[in-house]
C-alpha positions, -999 to +999 in steps of 0.1 A: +043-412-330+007-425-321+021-445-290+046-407-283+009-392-278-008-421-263+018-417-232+012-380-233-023-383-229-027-408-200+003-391-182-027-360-190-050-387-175-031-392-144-020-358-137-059-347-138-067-378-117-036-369-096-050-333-090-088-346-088-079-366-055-054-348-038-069-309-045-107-311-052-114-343-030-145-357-017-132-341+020-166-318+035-164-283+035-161-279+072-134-301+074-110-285+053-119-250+066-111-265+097-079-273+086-069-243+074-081-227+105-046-239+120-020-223+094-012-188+096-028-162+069+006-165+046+003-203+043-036-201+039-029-177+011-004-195-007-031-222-015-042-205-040-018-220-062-027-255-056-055-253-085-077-229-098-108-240-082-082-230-051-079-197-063-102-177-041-110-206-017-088-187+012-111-158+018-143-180+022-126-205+047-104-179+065-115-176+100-082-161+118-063-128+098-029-125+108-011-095+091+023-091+105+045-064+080+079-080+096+087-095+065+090-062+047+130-058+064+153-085+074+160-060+099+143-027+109+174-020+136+197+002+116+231-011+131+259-004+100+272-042+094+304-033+092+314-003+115+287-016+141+274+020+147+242+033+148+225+050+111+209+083+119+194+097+089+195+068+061+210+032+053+215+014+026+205-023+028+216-055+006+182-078+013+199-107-006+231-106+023+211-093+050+234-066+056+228-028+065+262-001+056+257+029+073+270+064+045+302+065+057+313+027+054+293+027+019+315+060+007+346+039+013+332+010-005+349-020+012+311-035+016+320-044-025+346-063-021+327-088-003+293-084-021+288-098-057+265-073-078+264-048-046+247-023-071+221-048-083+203-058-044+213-020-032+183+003-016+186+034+002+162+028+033+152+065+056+157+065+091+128+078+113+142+106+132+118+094+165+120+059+166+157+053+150+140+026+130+141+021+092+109+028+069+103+007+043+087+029+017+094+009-018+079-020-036+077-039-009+055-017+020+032-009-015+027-049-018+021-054+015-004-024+018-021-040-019-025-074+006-038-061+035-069-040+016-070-073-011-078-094+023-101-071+040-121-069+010-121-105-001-128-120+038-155-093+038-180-106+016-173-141+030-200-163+048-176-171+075-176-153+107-139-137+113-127-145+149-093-128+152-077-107+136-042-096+143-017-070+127+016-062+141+030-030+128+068-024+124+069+000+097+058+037+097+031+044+074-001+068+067-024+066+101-057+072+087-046+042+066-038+018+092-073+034+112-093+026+080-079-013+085-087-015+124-126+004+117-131-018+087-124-049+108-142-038+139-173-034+121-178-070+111-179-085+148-147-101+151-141-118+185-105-112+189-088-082+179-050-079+186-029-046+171+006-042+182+026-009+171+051-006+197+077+018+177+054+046+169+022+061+181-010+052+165-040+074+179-075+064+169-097+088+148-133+094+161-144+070+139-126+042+147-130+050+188-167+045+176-166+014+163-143-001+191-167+008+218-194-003+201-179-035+192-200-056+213-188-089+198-154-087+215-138-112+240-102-105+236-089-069+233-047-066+227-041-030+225-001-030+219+007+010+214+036+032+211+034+055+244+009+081+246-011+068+215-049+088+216-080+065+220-110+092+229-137+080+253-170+087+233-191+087+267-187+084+305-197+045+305-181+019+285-199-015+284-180-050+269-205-079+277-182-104+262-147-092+273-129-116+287-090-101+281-081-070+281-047-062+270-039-020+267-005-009+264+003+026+259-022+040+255-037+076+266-072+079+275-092+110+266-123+116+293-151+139+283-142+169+304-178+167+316-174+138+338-150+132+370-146+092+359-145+067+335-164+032+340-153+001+323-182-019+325-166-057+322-190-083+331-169-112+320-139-099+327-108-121+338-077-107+328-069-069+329-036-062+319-023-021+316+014-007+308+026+023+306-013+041+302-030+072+314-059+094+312-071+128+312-061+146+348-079+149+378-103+116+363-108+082+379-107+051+362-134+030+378-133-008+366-167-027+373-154-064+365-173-091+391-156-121+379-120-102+372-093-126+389-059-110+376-049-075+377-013-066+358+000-025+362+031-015+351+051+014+340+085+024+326+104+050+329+092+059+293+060+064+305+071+091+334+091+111+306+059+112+285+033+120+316+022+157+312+010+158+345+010+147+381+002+110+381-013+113+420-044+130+404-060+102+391-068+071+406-079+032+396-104+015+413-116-018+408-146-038+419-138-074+414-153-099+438-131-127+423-098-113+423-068-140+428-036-126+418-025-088+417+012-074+399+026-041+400+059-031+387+066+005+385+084+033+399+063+042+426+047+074+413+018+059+395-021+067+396-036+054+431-047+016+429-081+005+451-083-033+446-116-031+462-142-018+487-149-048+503-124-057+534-135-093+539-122-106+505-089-125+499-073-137+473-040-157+461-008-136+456+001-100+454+034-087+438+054-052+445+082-046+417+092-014+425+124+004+403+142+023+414+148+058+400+125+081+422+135+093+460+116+071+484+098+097+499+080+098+469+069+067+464+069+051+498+030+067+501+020+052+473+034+015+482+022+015+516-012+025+507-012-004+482+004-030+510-023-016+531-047-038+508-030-069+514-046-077+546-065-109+535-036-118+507-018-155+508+011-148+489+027-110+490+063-105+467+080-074+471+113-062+457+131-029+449+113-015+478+137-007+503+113-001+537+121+012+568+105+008+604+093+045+612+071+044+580+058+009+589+047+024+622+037+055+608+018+038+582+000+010+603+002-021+580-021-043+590-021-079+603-019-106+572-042-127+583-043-154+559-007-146+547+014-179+543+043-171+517+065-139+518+092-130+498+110-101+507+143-082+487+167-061+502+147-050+536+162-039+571+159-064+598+134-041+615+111-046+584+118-081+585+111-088+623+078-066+618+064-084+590+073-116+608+049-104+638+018-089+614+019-130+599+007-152+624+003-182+604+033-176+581+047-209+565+075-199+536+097-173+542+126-158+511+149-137+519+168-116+488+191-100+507+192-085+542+211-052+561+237-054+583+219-052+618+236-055+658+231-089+674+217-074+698+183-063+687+171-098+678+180-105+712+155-077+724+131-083+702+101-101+706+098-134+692+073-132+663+043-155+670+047-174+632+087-187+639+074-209+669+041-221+653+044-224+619+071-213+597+083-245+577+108-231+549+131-202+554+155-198+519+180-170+521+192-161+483+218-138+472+239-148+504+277-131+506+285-150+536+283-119+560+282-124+598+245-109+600+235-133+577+245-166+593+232-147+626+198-144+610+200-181+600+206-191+638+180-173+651+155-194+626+173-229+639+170-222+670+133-208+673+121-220+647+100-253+664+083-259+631+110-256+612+114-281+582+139-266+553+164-242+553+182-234+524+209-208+517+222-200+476+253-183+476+260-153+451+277-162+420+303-131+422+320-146+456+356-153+447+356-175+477+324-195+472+340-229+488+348-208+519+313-191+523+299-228+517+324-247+544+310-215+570+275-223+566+280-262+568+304-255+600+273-232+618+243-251+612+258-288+621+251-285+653+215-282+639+217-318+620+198-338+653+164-323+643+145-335+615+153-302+594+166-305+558+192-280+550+213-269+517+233-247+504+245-243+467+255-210+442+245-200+415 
């Protein structure tokens, strides 16, 4: 009995010895905080089982909150398991299976033949009539709601600083709620503040569009919003001396009615990036950001259905001295974008992604007045953009100076041969696809300065083997003095892909002399 209890107590003896150097080791502070700086804010929780000393150790060391409510549904899409159709008003979901039956496939109750204790794992989950997403609304959205205020609290009165914090929102729930989280996080100086709610609209209340422009701590801001979500202006001026990122999706601006304009004042600004956002009408959006190097607009057709008024009234402008890359991808029918003021700048690459939807008349303004702007730009991209020659001429687009790569989608050969003759020191061409066009007028026209003097690569993608396009082709072999690589990729929906390929080979042999490397492959 005595020696029964002796191995008890030094397997006691070990297990405390055990715990003493693998839990409450001689590690420093700072090191384990640094540790746990790198797991996300589930694992760093979950620590708090290792001991009891571990118990509240997460909110002093926590540096990074990331609350994501994903978790709460294996799936917020309501697609019926079964029937594959689409639930309307309500679900009911088996968590344990990861299945969703939609009413009409649960009235006929062939889900229970498959399901052991159906009854047991069953919930009925509500629909939201304008996303068509489920709601969690039971134990588990009340846990995670309990967690969320737990952490805030806890991290609150902790001596660390809180860098990020980051909260993805799938589920619908109260707004002042979710606005009490976001002001009670932006009043404790966090560096990096990231909120995504991309299924439903979260406006900020006046309070908590006080703290975030008054956050002066910030150098990453992630706006992620459901379209047309409210964030009020609480002056004219906005000043982030930190900001280095800005991220805004979504979002509506509200201008004081007082003031024509809006200035972001963005001193370390590098990144901009806007989708799918507006602002009061008739306002300009002026963006003072010196050492801004990439601008990203887009805008889906979601935005245009949720515009309540004419888009051409407003304007962006941006002062950035810096500015290396530019993106648009829209419809066409956006506010009017002004890179800058300052003709004599350059920068890198400058991208056109234009959808389409609208008639070109209404866009074609818009997209020439932002090609206008590319004068000094090395690399310009457009596509969807189908351009013709009298609104080139009508528009004057200017000569692309320092312009050495062009890729071009679907254009006439007009466009093309224009282009060629505005890019005197051209080097890469791509081609995505080309009309048909008469031999004749590249014999007429005149020979754009760049094919003799320094055009290298000419790639012609998308290629159906027409005879306009192997034409096209000659006319770069034979002018082309400078002429290094030509390559053509033949589209994947040719039955006759071997035939396109044995035409190309057949035309450009007599071509194989010079010191010109050519290809051709699909794809």
């Amino acid at each position: 009995m005595e020696a029964g209890s002796s191995k008890v107590h030094k397997s006691t003896q070990m297990a405390s010895v055990i715990e003493e150097d693998t839990i409450n080791s001689k590690l420093p502070e700072s090191l384990i905080n640094r540790v746990l700086s790198f797991l996300p804010t589930k694992d760093v929780v979950r620590t708090c089982v290792l001991s009891k000393r571990w118990m509240n150790r997460w909110t002093s060391s926590i540096t990074k909150l990331d609350l994501d409510d994903i978790d709460l549904s294996y799936n917020y899409n309501p697609l019926c398991s079964y029937c594959e159709e689409i639930c309307t008003d309500y679900c009911y979901d088996y968590d344990k299976y990861k299945l969703t039956v939609c009413p009409r496939c649960h009235v006929c109750g062939n889900h229970k033949a498959n399901l052991r204790d159906a009854e047991v794992y069953e919930r009925r989950v509500e629909i939201d009539f304008e996303s068509g997403m489920k709601i969690e609304s039971g134990k588990k959205e009340q846990q995670f709601v309990n967690f969320v205020g737990r952490a805030l609290l806890l991290t609150s009165i902790s001596s660390m600083e809180l860098e990020r914090f980051s909260l993805l929102i799938n589920n619908k729930r109260d707004i002042s709620l979710q606005n009490t989280w976001i002001s009670s996080i932006l009043n404790r100086r966090v560096k990096i503040l990231r909120i995504h709610s991309s299924f439903y609209q979260l406006p900020f209340s006046a309070l908590t569009s006080h703290y975030l422009f008054n956050c002066t701590s910030l150098e990453e801001l992630e706006l992620v919003l459901h379209v047309s979500s409210t964030i009020k202006f609480p002056s004219i001026s906005v000043h982030f001396g930190h900001l280095k990122l800005l991220k805004l999706y979504g979002i509506f601006f509200k201008i004081d009615t007082s003031s024509d304009c809006l200035t972001l004042n963005l001193p370390l600004l590098r990144k901009f990036d806007i989708k799918n956002c507006n602002w009061s009408g008739g306002k300009d959006l002026i963006v003072e950001a010196p050492l801004l190097e990439i601008v990203s607009i887009e805008q889906d057709i979601e935005f245009y259905n949720a515009a309540s008024h004419d888009l051409h009234s407003q304007s962006i402008k941006f002062n950035a001295l810096h500015l290396k890359q530019f993106t648009y991808s829209g419809y066409g029918t956006a506010q009017l974008i002004h890179l800058f003021d300052h003709g004599f700048l350059s920068f890198d690459s400058a991208e056109i992604i234009c959808k389409p939807s609208f008639p070109e008349t209404e866009r074609i303004p818009f997209l020439v007045h932002l090609l206008k702007q590319f004068h000094r730009v090395k690399s310009i991209k457009i596509e969807g953009l189908d351009l013709n020659i009298e609104v080139l001429k009508k528009a004057n687009v200017p000569v692309f100076s320092l312009l050495s790569n062009l890729e071009l989608g679907l254009v006439t050969v007009e466009v093309l041969i224009t282009l060629l003759q505005n890019s005197p020191i051209l080097k890469t061409l791509v081609l995505k696809g080309i009309h048909s066009f008469a031999e004749e007028f590249l014999n007429s026209a005149v020979l754009p300065h760049c094919v003799v003097s320094s055009l290298q690569v000419v790639k012609f993608e998308k290629v159906n083997g027409a005879k306009h396009e192997m034409f096209l082709a000659k006319f770069f072999m034979e002018n082309g003095m400078m002429l290094e690589e030509l390559g053509f990729t033949i589209a994947s929906q040719r039955p006759d892909i071997s035939k396109v390929v044995e035409e190309f080979k057949e035309m450009v042999y007599p071509f194989k002399t010079r010191s010109l490397f050519i290809y051709c492959f699909s794809y």
